[in-house]
N, C-alpha and C positions, 0 to 999 in steps of 0.2 A: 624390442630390437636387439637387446644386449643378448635376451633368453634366444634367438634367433643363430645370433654369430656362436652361442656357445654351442648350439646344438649341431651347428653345422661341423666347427672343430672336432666333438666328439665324432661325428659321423667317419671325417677324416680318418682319425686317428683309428678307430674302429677299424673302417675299411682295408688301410696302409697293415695294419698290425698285426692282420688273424692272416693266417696261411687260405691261398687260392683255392677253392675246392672247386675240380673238374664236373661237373654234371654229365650225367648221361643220360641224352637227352630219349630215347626210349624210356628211361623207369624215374625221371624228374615228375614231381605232383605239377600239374597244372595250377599255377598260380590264378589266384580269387581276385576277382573285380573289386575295386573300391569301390564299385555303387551297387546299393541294397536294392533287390529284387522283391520286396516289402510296399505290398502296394497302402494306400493311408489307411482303407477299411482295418487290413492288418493290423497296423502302426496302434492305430486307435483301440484297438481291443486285445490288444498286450498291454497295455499302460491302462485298459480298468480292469484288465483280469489279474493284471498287477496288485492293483490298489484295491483289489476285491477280497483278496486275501485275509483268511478269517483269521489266523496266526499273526498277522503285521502287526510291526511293531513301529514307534518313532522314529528307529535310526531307518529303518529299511524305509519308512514313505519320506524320510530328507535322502534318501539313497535317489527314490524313483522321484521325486521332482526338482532334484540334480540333474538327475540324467535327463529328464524330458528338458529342462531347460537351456541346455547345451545343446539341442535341436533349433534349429532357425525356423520358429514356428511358434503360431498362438496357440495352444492346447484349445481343443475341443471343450466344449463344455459337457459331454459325458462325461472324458477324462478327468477335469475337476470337480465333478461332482463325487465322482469316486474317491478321488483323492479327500475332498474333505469329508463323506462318510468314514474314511478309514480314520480320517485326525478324530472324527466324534468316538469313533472305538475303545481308540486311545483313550480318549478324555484329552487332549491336547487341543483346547484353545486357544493359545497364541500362536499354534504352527496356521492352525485355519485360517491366521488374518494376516501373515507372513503369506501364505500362497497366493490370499490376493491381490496381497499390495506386488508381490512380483507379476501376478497376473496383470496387472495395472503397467507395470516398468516393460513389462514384455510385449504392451499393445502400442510402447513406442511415442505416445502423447497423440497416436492419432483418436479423433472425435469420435468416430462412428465405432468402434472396436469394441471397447471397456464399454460404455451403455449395452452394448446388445450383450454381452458377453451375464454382464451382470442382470440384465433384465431374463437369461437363460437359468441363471442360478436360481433367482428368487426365489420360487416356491421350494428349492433345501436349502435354502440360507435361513428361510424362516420356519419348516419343519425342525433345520439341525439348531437355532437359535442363535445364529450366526450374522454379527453384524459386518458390515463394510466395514474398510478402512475408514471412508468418509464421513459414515453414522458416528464411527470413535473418534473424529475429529482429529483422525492422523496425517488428515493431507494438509495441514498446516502447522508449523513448529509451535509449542508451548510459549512460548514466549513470543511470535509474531505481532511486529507492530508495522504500521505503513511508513514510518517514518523515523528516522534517529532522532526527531527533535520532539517525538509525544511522549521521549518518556519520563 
């Protein structure tokens, strides 16, 4: 909210502060749509041609699962499939169990999502060697107890 009011001040003071420029409206660029003419086939085979990249590196696949996750959307399971052949590339096994656990946070707690999602992975979960969050026993804190008074 606070990030909100500052950004509008700046806009203010921007707008007030720079001199008028006249347009003419014969040789003005035709101003671009905010919505992307990207249909999903598209969508979906930018982000494994992405992640298919023989040259990737770790900073660039937290780059592209940055950026896909900043989309309001479940990634495809190509998509992640891609993405975690590129972390096997690497040799970066903890970025592989970080994508699922976000793959997990991004299915929102509903039921039916994360099962299927994971039951799409399996067979390169377990060609790349790659356990779940839940195999490593990360969906419950190290110290969980049911009660304050077992311990």
């Amino acid at each position: 909210m606070f990030r909100n009011t500052v950004v509008r001040a700046q806009n203010l003071l921007k707008n007030n502060l720079q001199p008028t420029i006249s347009r003419n409206i014969a040789t003005s660029q035709k101003l671009a749509s905010s919505h992307s003419t990207e249909t999903d086939e598209q969508f979906d085979q930018r982000y494994e041609n992405f992640f298919n990249q023989k040259d990737i590196d770790g900073w660039d696949i937290r780059r592209g699962v940055t950026d896909l996750w900043g989309h309001d959307l479940v990634p495809e399971p190509k998509i992640l499939i891609a993405a975690l052949k590129a972390c096997r590339r690497v040799n970066d096994f903890a970025l592989s169990v970080r994508i699922l656990e976000a793959v997990k946070d991004k299915c929102g707690g509903r039921p039916d999502i994360y099962p299927w999602i994971i039951q799409e992975l399996r067979p390169t979960l377990t060609e790349l060697g790659i356990s779940t969050p839940e195999e490593l026993g990360y969906n419950q804190p190290e110290l969980h107890t049911e009660s304050v008074f077992n311990l």
